[in-house]
N, C-alpha and C positions, 0 to 999 in steps of 0.2 A: 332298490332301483338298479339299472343297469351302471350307473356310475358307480354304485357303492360294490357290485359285483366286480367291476370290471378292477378296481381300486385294489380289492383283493387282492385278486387271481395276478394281478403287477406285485404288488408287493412279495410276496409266493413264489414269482420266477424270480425276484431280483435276489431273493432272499435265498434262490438254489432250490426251496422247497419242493419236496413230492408230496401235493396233498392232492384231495380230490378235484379242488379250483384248476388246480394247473394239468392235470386231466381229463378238461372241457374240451370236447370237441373243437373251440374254435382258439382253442390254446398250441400255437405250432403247426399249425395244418398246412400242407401244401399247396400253393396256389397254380390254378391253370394256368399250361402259358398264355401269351397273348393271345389274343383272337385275332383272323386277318382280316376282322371286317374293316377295319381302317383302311387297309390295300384295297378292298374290294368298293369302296366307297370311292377313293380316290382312282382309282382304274373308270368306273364308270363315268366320273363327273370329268375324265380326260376325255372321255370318246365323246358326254357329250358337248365340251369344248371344242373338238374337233371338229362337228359337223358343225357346230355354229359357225365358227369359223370359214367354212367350206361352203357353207349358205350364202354369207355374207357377201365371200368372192362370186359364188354364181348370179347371184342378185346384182350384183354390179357389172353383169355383161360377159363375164370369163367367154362363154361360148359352147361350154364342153364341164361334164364334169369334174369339180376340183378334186387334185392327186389328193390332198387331205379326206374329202369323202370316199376316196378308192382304199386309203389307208385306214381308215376308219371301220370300213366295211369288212378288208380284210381282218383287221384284227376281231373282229367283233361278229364273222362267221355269218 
């Protein structure tokens, strides 16, 4: 099973060993860096906080549209 592998291939590095376990591909590998979809998640869910916000004020009579939707737009091209 993968516990009884994995069990191993620990003992093997704790142990210094160079066997073929600690020669597994998923033994030391480098990991990707982060991804920026977390930025890209939270970028989007600002703008569309923004415009809600900016809805909200126009709906309540502002007159004109709100600097928040003008900011929004710009950032958002």
């Amino acid at each position: 099973s993968s516990s009884n592998l994995s069990g191993r291939t620990l003992t093997d590095l704790v142990l210094g060993q160079d066997t073929e376990l600690t020669r597994l591909p998923w033994v030391n590998r480098k990991v990707r860096p982060w991804e920026p979809e977390p930025f890209r998640w939270l970028g989007v869910h600002s703008m569309y906080q923004l415009y809600r916000i900016a809805d909200q004020r126009e709906a309540a009579g502002l007159g004109h549209t709100s600097r928040l939707a003008a900011l929004a737009d710009s950032i958002t091209g």
